[in-house]
N, C-alpha and C positions, 0 to 999 in steps of 0.2 A: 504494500500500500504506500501511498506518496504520503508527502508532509505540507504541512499549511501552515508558514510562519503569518499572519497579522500584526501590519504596523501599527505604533499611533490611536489604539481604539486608546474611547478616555474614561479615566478612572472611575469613575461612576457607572459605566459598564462593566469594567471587568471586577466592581465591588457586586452588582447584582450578579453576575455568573456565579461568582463564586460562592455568592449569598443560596444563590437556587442548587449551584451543586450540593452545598451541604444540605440543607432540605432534603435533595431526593438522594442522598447518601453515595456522592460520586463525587471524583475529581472533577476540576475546574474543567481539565482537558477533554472528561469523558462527557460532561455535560456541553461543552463546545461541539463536539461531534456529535452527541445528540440533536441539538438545534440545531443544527447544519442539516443532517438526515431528515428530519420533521420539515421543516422550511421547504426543501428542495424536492423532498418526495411529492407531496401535497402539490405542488406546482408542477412537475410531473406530470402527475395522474389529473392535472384540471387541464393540461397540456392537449391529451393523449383524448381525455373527454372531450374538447370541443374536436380535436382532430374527427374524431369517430362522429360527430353529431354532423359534422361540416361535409362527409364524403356521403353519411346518406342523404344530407338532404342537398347536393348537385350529382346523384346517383340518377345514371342517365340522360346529364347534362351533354349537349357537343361542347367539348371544349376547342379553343381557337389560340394558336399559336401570340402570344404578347408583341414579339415582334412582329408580327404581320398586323396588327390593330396598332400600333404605332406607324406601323408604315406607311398605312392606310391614310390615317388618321394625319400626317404631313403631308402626302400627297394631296389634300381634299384641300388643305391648310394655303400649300404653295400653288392651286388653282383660282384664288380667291383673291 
């Protein structure tokens, strides 16, 4: 597994980390890698959720190449 130095957080944060890690009976460290996991997972899975909401509802859409609707779209531009 990699390492994660953080600069610069200010004091007042890393007094409530280590406030909450003793709370829930864990190093500062382990409590940092908890919130890191929770925070990121969750955004993840709300990721993955619209992903999935987004493909059925243009499910059987034609789709049209971007570049060719911009090209389109200058050509109409520099007729005018």
């Amino acid at each position: 597994m990699g390492q994660l130095l953080v600069r610069d957080v200010p004091d007042p944060i890393i007094a409530e980390l280590k406030k909450r890690a003793k709370k829930n009976g864990r190093s500062a460290e382990a409590e940092h890698r908890i919130l890191l996991e929770e925070s990121l997972s969750s955004r993840m899975q709300d990721f993955w959720t619209k992903a999935a909401r987004l493909r059925e509802a243009t499910r059987g859409r034609i789709c049209t190449n971007s570049a060719d609707l911009i090209r389109d779209e200058r050509r109409n531009r520099d007729r005018h």
